[in-house]
C-alpha positions in Angstrom: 6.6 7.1 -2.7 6.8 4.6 -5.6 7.8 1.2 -5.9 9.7 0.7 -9.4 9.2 -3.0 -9.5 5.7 -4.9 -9.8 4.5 -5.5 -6.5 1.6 -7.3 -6.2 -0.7 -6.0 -2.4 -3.7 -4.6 -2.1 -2.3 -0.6 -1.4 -0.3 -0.2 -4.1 -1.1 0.9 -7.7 -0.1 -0.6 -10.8 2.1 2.3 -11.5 4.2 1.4 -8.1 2.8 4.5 -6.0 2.1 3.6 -2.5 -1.4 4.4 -1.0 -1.1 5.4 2.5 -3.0 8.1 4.5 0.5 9.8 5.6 1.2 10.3 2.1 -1.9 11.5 1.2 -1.7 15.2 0.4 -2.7 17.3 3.8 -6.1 18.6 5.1 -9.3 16.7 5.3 -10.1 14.3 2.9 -12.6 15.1 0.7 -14.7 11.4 0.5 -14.4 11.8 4.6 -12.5 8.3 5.4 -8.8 9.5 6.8 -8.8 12.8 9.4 -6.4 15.3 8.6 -4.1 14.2 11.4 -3.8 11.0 9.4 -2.6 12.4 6.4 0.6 14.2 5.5 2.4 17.4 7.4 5.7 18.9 7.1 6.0 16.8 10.9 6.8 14.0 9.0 10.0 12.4 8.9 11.9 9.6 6.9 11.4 7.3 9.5 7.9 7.8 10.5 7.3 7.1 6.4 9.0 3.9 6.2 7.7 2.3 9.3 4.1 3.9 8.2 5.3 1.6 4.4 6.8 -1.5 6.1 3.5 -1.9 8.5 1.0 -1.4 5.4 3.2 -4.1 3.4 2.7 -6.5 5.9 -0.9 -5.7 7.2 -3.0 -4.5 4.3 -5.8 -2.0 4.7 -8.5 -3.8 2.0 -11.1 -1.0 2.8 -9.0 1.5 1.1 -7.7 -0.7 -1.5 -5.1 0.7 -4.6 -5.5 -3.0 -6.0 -8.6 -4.3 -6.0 -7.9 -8.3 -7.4 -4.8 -8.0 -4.2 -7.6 -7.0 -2.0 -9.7 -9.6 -2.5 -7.4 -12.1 -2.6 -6.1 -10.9 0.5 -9.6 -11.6 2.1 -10.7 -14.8 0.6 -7.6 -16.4 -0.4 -4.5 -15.7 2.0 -2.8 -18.8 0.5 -3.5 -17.9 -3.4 -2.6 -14.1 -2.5 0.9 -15.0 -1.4 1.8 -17.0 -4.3 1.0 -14.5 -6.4 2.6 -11.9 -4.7 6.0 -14.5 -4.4 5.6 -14.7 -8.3 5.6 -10.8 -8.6 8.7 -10.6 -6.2 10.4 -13.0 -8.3 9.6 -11.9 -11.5 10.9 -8.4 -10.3 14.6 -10.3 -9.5 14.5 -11.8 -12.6 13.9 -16.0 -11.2 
């Protein structure tokens, strides 16, 4: 799964692609932080995926952070984090 517009949060890459253990690819991972049951199977479903997305968007996992400056402003600033995520929304709709 990949965002096509700039989102600015702290588990997605610049490139748009979503980092979430059910979309990681299946088996145990190999640094040892997700179990295999957390990562993806063929059990998944469309709406197991999206609820998986929409909870991550609005409760970041920091430890296993895609974007590192989102991260840590999701930590130490929440305030400075969400207007710079606003901006990205906005720039993305062209405001």
């Amino acid at each position: 799964m990949r965002f096509l517009s700039d989102i600015f949060h702290p588990n997605i890459y610049a490139d748009g692609r979503v980092c979430i253990s059910i979309l990681h690819p299946p088996g145990d991972d190999p640094m040892g932080y997700e179990s295999a049951i957390e990562r993806w199977s063929p059990v998944q479903n469309v709406e197991k995926i999206l609820i998986s997305v929409m909870s991550m968007l609005a409760e970041p996992n920091c430890e296993s952070a895609a974007n590192v400056d989102a991260a840590k402003l999701w930590r130490d600033n929440r305030e400075q984090f969400l207007l710079r995520a606003k901006c990205s929304v906005k720039a993305s709709l062209n405001l």
